[in-house]
C-alpha positions in Angstrom: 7.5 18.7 5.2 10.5 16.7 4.7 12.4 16.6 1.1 12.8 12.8 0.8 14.4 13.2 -3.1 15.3 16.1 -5.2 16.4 14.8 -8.8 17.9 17.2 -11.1 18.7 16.9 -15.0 18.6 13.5 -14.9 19.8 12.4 -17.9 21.1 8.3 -19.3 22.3 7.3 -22.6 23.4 4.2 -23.8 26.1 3.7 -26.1 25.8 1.0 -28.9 29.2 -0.2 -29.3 28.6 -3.0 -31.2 26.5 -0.8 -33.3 29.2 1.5 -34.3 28.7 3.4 -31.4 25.1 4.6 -31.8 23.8 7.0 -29.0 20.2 6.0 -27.8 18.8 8.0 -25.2 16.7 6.3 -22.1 15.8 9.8 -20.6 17.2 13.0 -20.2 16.9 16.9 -18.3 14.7 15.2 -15.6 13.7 17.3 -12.6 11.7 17.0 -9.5 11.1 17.0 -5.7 9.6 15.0 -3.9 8.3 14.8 -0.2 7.6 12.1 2.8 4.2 10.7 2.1 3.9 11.8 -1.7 3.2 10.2 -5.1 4.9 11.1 -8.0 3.1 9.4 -11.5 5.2 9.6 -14.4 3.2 9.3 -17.8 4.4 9.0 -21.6 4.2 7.2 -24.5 5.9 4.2 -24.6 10.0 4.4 -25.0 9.7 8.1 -23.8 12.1 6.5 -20.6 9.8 5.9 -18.0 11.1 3.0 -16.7 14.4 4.6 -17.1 14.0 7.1 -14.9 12.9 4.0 -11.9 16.2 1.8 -13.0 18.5 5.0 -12.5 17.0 6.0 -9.4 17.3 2.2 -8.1 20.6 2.4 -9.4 20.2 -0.3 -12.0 21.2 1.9 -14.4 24.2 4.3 -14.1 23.3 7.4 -14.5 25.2 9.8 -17.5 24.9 12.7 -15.9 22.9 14.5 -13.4 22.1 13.9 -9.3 20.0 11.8 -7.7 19.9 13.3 -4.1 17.9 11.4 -1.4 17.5 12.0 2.7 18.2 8.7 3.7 18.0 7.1 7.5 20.9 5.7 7.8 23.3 7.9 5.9 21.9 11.2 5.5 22.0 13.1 2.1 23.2 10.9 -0.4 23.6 10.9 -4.2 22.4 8.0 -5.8 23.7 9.2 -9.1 27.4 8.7 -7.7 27.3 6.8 -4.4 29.3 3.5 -3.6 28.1 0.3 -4.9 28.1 -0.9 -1.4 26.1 2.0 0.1 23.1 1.7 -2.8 23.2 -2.3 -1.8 22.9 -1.4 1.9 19.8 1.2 1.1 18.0 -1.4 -0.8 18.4 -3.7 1.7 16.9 -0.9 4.2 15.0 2.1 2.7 14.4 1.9 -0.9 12.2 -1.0 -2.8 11.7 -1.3 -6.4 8.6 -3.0 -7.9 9.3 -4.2 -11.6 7.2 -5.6 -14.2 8.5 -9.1 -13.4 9.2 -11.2 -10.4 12.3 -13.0 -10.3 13.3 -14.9 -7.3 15.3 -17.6 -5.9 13.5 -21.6 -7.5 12.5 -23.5 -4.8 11.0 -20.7 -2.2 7.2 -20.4 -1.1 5.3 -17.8 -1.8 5.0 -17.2 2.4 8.4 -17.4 2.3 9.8 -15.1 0.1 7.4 -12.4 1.6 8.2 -13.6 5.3 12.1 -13.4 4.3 11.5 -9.8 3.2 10.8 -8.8 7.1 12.9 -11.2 8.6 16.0 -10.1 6.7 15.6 -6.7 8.4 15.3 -8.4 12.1 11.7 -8.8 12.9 11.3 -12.4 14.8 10.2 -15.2 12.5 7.0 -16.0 14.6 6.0 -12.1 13.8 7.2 -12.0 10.5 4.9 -15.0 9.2 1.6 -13.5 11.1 1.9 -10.1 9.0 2.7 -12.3 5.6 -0.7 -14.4 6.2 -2.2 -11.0 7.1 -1.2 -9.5 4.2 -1.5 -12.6 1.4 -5.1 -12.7 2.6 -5.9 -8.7 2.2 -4.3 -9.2 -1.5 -7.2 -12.4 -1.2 -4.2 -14.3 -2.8 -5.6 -17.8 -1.7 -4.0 -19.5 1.0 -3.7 -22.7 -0.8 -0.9 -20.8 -3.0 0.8 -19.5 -0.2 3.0 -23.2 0.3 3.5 -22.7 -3.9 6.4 -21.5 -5.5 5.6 -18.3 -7.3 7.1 -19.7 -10.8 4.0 -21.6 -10.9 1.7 -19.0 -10.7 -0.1 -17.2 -13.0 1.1 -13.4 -14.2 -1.8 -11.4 -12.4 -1.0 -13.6 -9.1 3.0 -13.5 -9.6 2.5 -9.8 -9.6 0.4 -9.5 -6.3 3.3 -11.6 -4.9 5.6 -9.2 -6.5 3.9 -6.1 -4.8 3.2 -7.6 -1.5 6.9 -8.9 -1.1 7.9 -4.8 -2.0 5.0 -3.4 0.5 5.8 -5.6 3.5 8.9 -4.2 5.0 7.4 -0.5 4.5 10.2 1.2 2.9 11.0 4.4 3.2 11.4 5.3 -1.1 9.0 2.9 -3.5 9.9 2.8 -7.1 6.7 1.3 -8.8 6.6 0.1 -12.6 3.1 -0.7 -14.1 2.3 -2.5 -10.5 -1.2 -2.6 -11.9 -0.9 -3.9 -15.4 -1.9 -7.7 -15.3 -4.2 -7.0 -12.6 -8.3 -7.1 -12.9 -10.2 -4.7 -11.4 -10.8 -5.7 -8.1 -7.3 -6.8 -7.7 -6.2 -3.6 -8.7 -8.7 -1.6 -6.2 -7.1 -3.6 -3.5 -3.6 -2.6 -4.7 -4.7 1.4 -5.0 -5.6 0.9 -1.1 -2.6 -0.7 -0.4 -0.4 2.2 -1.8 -2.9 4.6 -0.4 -2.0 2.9 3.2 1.6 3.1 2.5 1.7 6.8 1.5 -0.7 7.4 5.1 2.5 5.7 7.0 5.2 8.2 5.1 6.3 5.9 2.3 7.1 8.1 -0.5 6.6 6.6 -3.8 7.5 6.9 -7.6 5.3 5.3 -10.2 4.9 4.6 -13.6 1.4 4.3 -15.0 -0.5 3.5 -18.0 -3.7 3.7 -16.3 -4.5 7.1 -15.9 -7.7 6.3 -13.6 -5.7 4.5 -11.5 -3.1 7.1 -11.6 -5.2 9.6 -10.6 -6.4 7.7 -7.6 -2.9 7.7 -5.8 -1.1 10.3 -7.2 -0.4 14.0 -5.7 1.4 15.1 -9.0 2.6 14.0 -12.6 5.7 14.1 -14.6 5.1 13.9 -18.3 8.4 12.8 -19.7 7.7 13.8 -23.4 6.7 17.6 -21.6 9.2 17.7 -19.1 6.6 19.2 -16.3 5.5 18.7 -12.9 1.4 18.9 -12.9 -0.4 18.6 -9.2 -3.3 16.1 -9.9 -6.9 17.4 -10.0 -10.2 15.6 -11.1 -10.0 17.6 -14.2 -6.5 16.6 -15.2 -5.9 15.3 -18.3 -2.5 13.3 -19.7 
């Protein structure tokens, strides 16, 4: 099986400066490997760096210290923790998608659009591009009457289906998910879980964060409890 990322003592503090240099800590001593096709759930209380942990990967966040080594396509083993900024732009424009908690996109672009744009960015033929949005919109039974809308107008369960279908489209090759079901109801969520189910069946390995243990549970292969520091394969009897 191949080793898609190994992260070792991953560690990120921020330094207050205008706070007479106070020292919070977003995580730190983080660990783990991870393989094509898995599902890593990280779980902790709130502020225990969760999110962190995504933003550092994703290279939002700078790490302090530690590496961040991932088996990319395109450039072989690199460290996130240290690459170029150029190189980290070029393998989220190719491998390496981050759902947040919050869409942000450019005013003034459809919903069909800013999907479609996600594929067509990476070469696929407009024609093709905007068949496997509509296919997609309608399996997220977003309703096509929003599909011409601009996603500013929507509401927050329906700006985050946009936000996870314009993520899932292109099929990357490393997902970072924060909450991606947290202002979703239930059926909208059991239609994200087989979404991310499908994704992890095509190889996409996948990071997320989860308040929703159920739901957790229902996609995950193993669990990293921050506050614990320790890697726990997922059973029906496992408890966070």
């Amino acid at each position: 099986m191949d080793k898609i990322l190994s992260v070792s003592n991953l560690t990120k503090r921020f330094i207050m400066h205008l706070l007479n240099e106070k020292v919070i800590r977003g995580c730190s001593n983080i660990s783990f490997d991870l393989y094509k096709g898995e599902l890593l759930g990280i779980t902790g209380p709130s502020g225990a760096g969760k999110s962190c942990i995504l933003k550092c990967i994703y290279r939002t966040y700078m790490p302090t210290e530690g590496k961040i080594l991932y088996n990319s396509n395109s450039e072989g083993m690199v460290d996130l923790a240290s690459a170029p900024d150029d190189m980290i732009i070029e393998l989220r424009e190719k491998e390496i998608a981050h759902v947040t908690q919050f869409l942000h996109t450019i005013p003034r672009v459809t919903v069909l659009n800013l999907i479609a744009g996600e594929l067509i960015n990476k070469g696929v033929p407009e024609n093709e591009a905007m068949l496997e949005t509509r296919s997609l919109l309608a399996e997220m039974r977003i309703s096509e009457n929003l599909w011409d809308a601009y996603p500013s107008t929507l509401s927050g369960g329906e700006q985050q289906r946009i936000n996870i279908a314009k993520s899932f489209i292109s099929k990357p090759r490393l997902l970072l998910l924060d909450e991606p079901t947290a202002s979703l109801d239930s059926k909208s969520r059991d239609i994200v879980v087989k979404l991310i189910k499908k994704l992890k069946n095509s190889g996409t390995t996948i990071i997320g964060v989860f308040h929703d243990i159920e739901t957790m549970k229902m996609v995950a292969d193993k669990v990293l409890d921050v506050t614990e520091k320790q890697i726990r394969e997922v059973t029906k009897e496992l408890v966070v």
